[in-house]
N, C-alpha and C positions, 0 to 999 in steps of 0.2 A: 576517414570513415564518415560515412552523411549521419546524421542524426536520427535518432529513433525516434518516433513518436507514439509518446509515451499517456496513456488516459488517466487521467487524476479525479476521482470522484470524492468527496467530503460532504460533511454533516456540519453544522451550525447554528446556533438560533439567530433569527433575526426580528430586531420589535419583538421582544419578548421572551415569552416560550417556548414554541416552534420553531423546531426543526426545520431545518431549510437544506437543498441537497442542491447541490453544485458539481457540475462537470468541464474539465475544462482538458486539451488537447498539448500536452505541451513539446516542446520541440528541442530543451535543455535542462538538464539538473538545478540548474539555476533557478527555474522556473519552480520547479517541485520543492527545494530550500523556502523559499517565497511564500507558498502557501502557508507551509509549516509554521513559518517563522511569522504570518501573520495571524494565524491561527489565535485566536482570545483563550489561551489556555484557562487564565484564574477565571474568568467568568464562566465558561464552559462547564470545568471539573464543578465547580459552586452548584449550578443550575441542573448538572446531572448528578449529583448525590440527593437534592431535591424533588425531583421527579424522577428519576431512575432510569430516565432516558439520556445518552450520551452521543456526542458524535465520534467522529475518526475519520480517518482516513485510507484510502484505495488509491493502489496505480498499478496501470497494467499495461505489459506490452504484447501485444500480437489480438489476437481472437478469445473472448471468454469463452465462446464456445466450442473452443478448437484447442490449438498450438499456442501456451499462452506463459507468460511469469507474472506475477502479480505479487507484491508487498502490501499487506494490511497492517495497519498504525494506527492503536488503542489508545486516547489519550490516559493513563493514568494518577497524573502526578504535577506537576508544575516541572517541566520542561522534561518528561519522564513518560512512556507508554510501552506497551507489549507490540511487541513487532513479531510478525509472522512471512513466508514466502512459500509462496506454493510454485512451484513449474511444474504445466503438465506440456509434451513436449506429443504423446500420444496416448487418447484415452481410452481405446481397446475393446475390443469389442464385449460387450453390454458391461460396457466401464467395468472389466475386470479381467482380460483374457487380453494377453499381448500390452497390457497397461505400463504405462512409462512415465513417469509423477513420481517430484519430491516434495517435501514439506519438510520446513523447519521454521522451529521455534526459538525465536531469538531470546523470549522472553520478556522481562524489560530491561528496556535501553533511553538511554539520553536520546533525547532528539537529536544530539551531535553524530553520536552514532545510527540515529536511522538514518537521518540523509547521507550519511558516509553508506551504508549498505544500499538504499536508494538506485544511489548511485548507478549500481550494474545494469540497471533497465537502459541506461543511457549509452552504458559502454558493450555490453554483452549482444548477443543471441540469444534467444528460447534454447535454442542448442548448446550453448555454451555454460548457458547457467546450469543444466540441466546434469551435464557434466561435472559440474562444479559441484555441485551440491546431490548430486544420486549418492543413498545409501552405500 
């Protein structure tokens, strides 16, 4: 199976207190562990109960504005966030008529477990997930 490419978008401060947004293209699950795993958790959660601004994380596969899956990852916790996945596979006309979208709510989860759910962006379809995960 060729590789999916997969959009990683994140939040972080850099020098300081600002937020900084980063996009990055990647081509392996590998890739997407990496971010995570370099992510400055304690200093992050620290500076976001301080100013009430936080980062996280996005990855998506296909089109935002189309055919798409995408996992958002909330940092919470010291190696701990709320994990969400939306697939919309068809968004219907005036995004409501003929609509095909799942959502779920992972909750929170260990990092260990978002990059294990992660994962399917890497291995799935838009289709597939959609499957997977429809009500």
């Amino acid at each position: 199976m060729a590789p999916r490419m997969v959009k990683a978008s994140y939040s972080q401060r850099s020098d300081g207190e600002e937020i900084v947004h980063h996009e990055k293209t990647l081509r392996l699950h590998r890739e997407a562990c990496e971010i995570i795993d370099n992510y400055p958790w304690e200093t992050e959660l620290k500076l976001g109960e301080e100013t009430g601004e936080g980062g996280g994380f996005y990855f998506l596969l296909g089109d935002e504005n189309g055919k798409h899956a995408s996992y958002q990852f909330v940092p919470m916790d010291i190696d701990k966030g709320w994990l969400m996945l939306e697939v919309v596979l068809k968004k219907g006309t005036l995004g409501i008529f003929g609509k095909q979208t799942a959502t779920v709510d992972f909750d929170a989860v260990t990092t260990f477990e978002a990059k294990d759910k992660i994962k399917d962006l890497f291995n799935h379809t838009v289709e597939s997930l959609y499957a997977k995960y429809k009500g």
